[in-house]
ZAMARGU-4260 file (C-alpha; in steps of 0.2 Angstrom, whole numbers, plus 5000, padded with zeros to 4 digits):
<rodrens>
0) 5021/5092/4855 | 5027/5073/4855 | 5014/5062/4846 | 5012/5044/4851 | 5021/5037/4835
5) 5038/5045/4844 | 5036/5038/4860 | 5047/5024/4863 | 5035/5011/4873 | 5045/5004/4888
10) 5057/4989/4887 | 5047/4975/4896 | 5066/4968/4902 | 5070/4986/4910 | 5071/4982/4926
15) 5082/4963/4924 | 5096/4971/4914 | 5105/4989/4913 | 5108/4987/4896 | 5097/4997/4884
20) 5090/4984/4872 | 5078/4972/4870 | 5078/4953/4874 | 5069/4938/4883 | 5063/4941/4901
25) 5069/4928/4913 | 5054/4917/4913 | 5060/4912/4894 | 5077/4909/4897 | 5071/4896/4909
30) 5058/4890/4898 | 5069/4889/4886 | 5082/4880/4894 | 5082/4863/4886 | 5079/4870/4869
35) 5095/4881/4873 | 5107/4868/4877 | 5099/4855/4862 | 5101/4868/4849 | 5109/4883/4853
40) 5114/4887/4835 | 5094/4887/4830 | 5090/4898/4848 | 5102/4911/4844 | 5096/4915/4826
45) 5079/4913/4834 | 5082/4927/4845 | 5092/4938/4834 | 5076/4937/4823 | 5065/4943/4836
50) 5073/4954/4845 | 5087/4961/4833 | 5105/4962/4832 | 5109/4968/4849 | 5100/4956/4862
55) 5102/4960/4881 | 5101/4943/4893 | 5094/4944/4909 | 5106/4933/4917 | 5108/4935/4935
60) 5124/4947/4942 | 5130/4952/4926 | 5124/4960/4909 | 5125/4948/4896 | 5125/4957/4876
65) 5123/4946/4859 | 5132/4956/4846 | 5126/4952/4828 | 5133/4969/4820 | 5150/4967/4810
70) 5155/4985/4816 | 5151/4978/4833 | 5163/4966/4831 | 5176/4976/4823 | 5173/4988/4841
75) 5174/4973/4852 | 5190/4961/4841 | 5197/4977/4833 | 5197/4995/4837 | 5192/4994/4855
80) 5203/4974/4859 | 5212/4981/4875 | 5198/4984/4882 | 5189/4966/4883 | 5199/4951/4891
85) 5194/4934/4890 | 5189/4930/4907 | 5175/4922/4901 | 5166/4906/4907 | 5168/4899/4888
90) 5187/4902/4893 | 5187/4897/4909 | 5179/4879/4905 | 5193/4878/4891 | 5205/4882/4902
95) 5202/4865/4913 | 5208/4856/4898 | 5222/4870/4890 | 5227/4879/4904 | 5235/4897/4900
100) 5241/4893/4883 | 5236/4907/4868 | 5217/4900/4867 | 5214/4906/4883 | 5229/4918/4890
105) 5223/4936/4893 | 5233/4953/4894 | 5253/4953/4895 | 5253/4935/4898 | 5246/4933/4882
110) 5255/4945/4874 | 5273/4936/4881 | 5267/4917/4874 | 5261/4926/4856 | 5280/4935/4853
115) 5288/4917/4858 | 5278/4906/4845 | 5275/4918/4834 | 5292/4914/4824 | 5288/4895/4821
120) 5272/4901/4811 | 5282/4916/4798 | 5276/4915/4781 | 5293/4906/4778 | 5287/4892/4786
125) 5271/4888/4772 | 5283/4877/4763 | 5286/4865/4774 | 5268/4866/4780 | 5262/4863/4764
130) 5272/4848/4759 | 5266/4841/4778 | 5248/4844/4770 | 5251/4838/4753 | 5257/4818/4762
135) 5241/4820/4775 | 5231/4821/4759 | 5238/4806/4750 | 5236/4797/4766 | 5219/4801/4769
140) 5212/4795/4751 | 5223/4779/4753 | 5213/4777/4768 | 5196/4782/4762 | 5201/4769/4747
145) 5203/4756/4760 | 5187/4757/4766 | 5174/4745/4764 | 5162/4751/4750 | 5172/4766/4748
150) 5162/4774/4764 | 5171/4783/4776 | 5166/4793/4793 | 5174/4809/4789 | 5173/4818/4804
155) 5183/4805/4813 | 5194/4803/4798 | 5199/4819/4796 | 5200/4824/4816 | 5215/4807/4814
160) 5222/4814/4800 | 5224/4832/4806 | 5231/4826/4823 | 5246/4818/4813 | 5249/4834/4802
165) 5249/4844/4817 | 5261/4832/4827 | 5273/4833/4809 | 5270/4851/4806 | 5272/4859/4824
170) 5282/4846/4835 | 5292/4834/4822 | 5284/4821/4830 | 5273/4805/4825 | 5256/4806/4833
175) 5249/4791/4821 | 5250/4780/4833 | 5242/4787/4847 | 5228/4797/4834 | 5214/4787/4839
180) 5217/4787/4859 | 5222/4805/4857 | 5205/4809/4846 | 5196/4801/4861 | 5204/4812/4875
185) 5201/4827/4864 | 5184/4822/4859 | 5178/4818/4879 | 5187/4833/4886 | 5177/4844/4875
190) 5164/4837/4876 | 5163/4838/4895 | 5169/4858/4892 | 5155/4862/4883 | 5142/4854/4896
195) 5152/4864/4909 | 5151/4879/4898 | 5132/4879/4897 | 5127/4874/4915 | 5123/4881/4931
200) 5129/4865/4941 | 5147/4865/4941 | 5148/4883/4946 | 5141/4876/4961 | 5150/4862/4963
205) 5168/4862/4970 | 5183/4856/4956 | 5189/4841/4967 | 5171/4834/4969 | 5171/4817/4959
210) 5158/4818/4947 | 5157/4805/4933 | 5161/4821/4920 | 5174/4826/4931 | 5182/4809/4932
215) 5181/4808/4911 | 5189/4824/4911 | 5202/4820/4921 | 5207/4804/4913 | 5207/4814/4897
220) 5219/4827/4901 | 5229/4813/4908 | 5230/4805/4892 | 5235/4823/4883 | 5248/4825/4897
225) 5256/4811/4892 | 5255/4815/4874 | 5266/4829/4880 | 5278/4822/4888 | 5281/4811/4875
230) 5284/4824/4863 | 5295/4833/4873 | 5305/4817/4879 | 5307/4812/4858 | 5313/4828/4857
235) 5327/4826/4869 | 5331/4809/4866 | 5332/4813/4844 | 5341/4823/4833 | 5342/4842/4837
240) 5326/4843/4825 | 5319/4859/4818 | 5327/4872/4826 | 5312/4885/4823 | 5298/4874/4824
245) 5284/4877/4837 | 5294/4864/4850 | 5309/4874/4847 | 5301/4890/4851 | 5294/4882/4867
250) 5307/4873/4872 | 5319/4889/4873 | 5305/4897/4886 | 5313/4885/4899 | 5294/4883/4907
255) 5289/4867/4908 | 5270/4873/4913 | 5271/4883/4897 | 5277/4870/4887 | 5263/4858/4891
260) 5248/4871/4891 | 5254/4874/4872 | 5255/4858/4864 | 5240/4853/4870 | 5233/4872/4866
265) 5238/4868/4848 | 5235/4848/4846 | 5216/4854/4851 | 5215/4869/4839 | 5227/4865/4828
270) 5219/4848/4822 | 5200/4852/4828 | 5199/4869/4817 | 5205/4860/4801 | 5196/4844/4802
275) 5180/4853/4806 | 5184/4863/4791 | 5189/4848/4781 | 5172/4840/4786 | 5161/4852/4781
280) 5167/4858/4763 | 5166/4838/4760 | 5150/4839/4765 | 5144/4854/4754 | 5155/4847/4741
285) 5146/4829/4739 | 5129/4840/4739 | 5135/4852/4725 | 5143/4841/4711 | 5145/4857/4699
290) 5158/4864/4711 | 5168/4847/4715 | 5169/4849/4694 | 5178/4863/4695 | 5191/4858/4708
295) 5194/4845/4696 | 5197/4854/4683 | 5209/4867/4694 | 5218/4849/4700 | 5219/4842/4682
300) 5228/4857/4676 | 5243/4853/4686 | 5244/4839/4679 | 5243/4820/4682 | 5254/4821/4699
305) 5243/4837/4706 | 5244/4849/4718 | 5261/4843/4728 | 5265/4862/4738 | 5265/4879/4742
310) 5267/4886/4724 | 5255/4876/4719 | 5241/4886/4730 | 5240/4901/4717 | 5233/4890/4703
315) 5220/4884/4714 | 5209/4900/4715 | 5191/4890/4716 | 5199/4877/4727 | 5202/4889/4739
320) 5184/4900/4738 | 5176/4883/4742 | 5185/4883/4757 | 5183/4901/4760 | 5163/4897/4758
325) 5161/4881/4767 | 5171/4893/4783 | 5157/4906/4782 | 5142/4893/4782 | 5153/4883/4794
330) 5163/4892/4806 | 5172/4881/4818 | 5177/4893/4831 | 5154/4896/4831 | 5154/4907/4847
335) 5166/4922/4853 | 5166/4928/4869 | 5173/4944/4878 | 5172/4952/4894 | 5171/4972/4895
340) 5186/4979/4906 | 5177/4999/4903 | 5163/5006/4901 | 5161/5006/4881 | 5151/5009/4867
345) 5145/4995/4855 | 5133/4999/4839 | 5127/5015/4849 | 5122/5003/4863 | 5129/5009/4879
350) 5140/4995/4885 | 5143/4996/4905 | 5158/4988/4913 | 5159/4969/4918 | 5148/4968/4901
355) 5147/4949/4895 | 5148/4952/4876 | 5142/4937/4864 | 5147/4937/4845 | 5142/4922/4833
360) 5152/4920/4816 | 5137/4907/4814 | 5126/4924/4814 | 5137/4937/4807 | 5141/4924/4793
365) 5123/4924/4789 | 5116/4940/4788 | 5108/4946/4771 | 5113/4964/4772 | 5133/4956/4768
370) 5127/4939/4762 | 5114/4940/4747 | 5105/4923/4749 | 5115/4918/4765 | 5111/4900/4767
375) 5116/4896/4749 | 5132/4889/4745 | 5142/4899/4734 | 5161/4902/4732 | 5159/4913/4716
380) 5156/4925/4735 | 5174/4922/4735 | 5180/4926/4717 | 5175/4943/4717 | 5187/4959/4719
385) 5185/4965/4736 | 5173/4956/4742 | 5174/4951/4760 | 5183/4934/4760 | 5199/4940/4750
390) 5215/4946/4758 | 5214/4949/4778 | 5195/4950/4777 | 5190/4954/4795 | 5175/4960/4806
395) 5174/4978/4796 | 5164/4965/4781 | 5157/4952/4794 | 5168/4939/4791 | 5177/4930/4804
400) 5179/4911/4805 | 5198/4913/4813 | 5191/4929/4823 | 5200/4946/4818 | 5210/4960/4827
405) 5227/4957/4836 | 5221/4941/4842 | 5216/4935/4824 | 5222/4914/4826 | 5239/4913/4823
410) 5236/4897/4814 | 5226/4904/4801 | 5236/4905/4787 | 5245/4886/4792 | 5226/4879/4793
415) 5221/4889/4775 | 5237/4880/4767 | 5234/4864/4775 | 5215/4862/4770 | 5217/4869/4752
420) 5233/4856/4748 | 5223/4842/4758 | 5208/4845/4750 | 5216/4846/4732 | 5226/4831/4735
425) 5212/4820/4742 | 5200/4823/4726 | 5214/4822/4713 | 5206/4809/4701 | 5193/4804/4713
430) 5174/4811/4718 | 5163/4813/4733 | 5146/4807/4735 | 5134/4802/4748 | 5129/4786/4753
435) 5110/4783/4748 | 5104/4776/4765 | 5115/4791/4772 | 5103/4801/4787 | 5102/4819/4787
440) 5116/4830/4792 | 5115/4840/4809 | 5125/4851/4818 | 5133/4850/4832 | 5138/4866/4842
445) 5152/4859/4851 | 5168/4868/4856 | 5170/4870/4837 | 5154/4863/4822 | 5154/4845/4820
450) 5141/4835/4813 | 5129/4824/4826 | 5133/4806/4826 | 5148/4806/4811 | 5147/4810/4793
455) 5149/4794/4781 | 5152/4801/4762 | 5158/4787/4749 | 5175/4792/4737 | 5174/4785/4719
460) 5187/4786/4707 | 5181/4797/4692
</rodrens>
């Protein structure tokens, strides 16, 4: 005999979605609209809280599945990758500003432009990555020193400073003088990907149409084109350069299509990714004056010149778990989308194909069962043997800031290198505050975290 307390009660969102798991009914997703697209950070936890860790949306023509499991994420990144692509509509809006380069390639074709740049980013490379990271450093705290009262936007600094590592690092070019112009273009062209991204409209509205948004967009990826063409063109025109840097790598492709949809694939994720990361652990950092101690102390026993390169990493243990923490709390890459290409199975869920699957590091990164106090800052997290942050942590301990799998960023251990050395470099001898009349800090979910309306902090000599 079945009693009552067995029986399942029927989902009331049955009949808007084949998937098997709870989630709003249609009339809240519409009612919640606005509250979506003004706070989608705040609506997906608010979800996750009342409906669990797998969500079904009822959006229309295809199942859409939020993914808050780490062995979810492991099936989906990891043990189960050839079987979801990326033809997303996250993608696909990216894809108006990158084209097919790594961010967005799917299948073989991404397979073919991973193998060609995977050289320019060997382990044999750090050095020269880190001595790149070491000047951008100096650079950046001359700059902050310059500024009046010693207050600096940091989120715009460190976007201009990243931009010229990356030209230095990946191209052998000078960017410096086009930062700003090329921050802009960046700055508008994401900006009018994620509002693409999260509306119905310009799914309904052909590409050539000109929109104001379309307008900005298109003057934006002009300005990156450009960028491009100058790199390419100093290349020529120079010395033979770096034979094994990223250019080089590109350059021997002999595709000029490729060749642009990759510099501005990794001028956008090469220098976003780091300056949001950059941003944020500053951030944390001027509100938790006990750890900015201790990276002090880690910097003042290398002694008066500081941290300067790659061997200087492994004596800055703390340095680097701040980092490691401030990527959990703040995740720049916030949202991961994949599309199911089989039927599958995701934390015993029944996955059907043509599946829309949602992960959130922002989520994963926050859940108690992994992370004991989750909204706390705390590298000690980061310190400890196995924990989840050391080694090639990955979505098996629910820990994913650069994704995982075969697909895990190719950058990772180039941005790890860079923010570690620019972060040691920028605080040698000098400490970060926040300005007394400073507002409140709030976030941003753009194409990665940035904070809403800048981020002034003040740098004092200790």
């Amino acid at each position: 005999m079945t009693t009552a307390a067995a029986v399942r009660p029927p989902r009331r969102n049955a009949r808007h979605t084949p998937l098997a798991a709870d989630g709003p009914m249609p009339a809240a997703m519409l009612r919640d609209a606005l509250a979506i697209r003004r706070d989608p950070l705040g609506y997906l936890a608010a979800t996750v809280a009342r409906y669990g860790d797998l969500v079904a949306f009822p959006l229309p023509r295809t199942p859409v599945l939020l993914v808050n499991t780490p062995d979810g994420a492991r099936r989906v990144l990891q043990d189960n990758h050839r079987s979801y692509g990326k033809r997303t509509v996250q993608y696909a809006a990216l894809g108006l500003v990158t084209g097919e380069g790594l961010l967005t390639a799917d299948g073989e074709e991404w397979r073919r432009r991973r193998r060609a740049a995977q050289p320019a980013f060997h382990h044999g490379r750090l050095g020269a990555v880190a001595t790149a990271a070491s000047r951008a450093g100096d650079h950046l705290r001359d700059t902050w020193d310059a500024a009046p009262d010693g207050v600096l936007d940091v989120d715009r600094a460190t976007l201009a400073t990243m931009l010229e590592v990356v030209g230095s690092t990946f191209f052998a070019a000078d960017l410096a003088a086009e930062a700003e112009r090329l921050v802009d273009a960046v700055d508008t062209a994401l900006q009018v990907v994620v509002r693409r991204a999260r509306s119905l409209l310009p799914a309904v509205l052909p590409g050539w149409l000109p929109t104001p948004s379309q307008r900005r967009l298109r003057r934006a990826v002009a300005t990156l084109d450009g960028a491009c063409e100058s790199v390419v063109r100093g290349r020529a025109a120079g010395p033979a350069g770096d034979d094994a840097d990223v250019l080089a790598a590109l350059l021997r492709v002999a595709d000029p299509e490729w060749v642009r949809d990759e510099i501005v694939t990794l001028v956008i994720a090469g220098h976003e990714t780091v300056a949001s990361c950059l941003t944020w652990t500053l951030h944390l950092l001027a509100g938790h004056p006990d750890a900015q101690e201790r990276i002090a102390a880690e910097v003042g026993a290398l002694g008066e010149d500081g941290p300067r390169g790659l061997a200087d990493l492994a004596e800055l243990p703390w340095t680097k778990a701040v980092v490691d923490e401030a990527l959990r709390l703040y995740p720049p890459a916030w949202l991961i989308t994949r599309r199911a290409l089989a039927d599958d199975e995701i934390s015993g869920l029944a996955v059907p194909s043509g599946t829309l699957v949602v992960l959130s590091p922002w989520l994963l990164h926050r859940r108690g069962a992994e992370w004991p106090e989750p909204e706390r800052f705390d590298p000690h997290r980061f310190l400890q043997a196995g924990c989840a942050g050391r080694g090639r942590a990955g979505p098996r301990e629910g820990y994913l800031p650069f994704g995982a799998g075969p697909r895990l960023c190719i950058g990772r251990d180039v941005a790890l290198v860079q923010a570690v050395l620019i972060l040691g470099r920028l605080l040698r001898g000098r400490r970060v505050l926040r300005p007394a009349a400073a507002p409140g800090v709030r976030v941003d979910a753009l194409v990665t975290l940035r904070p809403r309306g800048g981020l002034p902090l003040r740098l004092v000599p200790r």
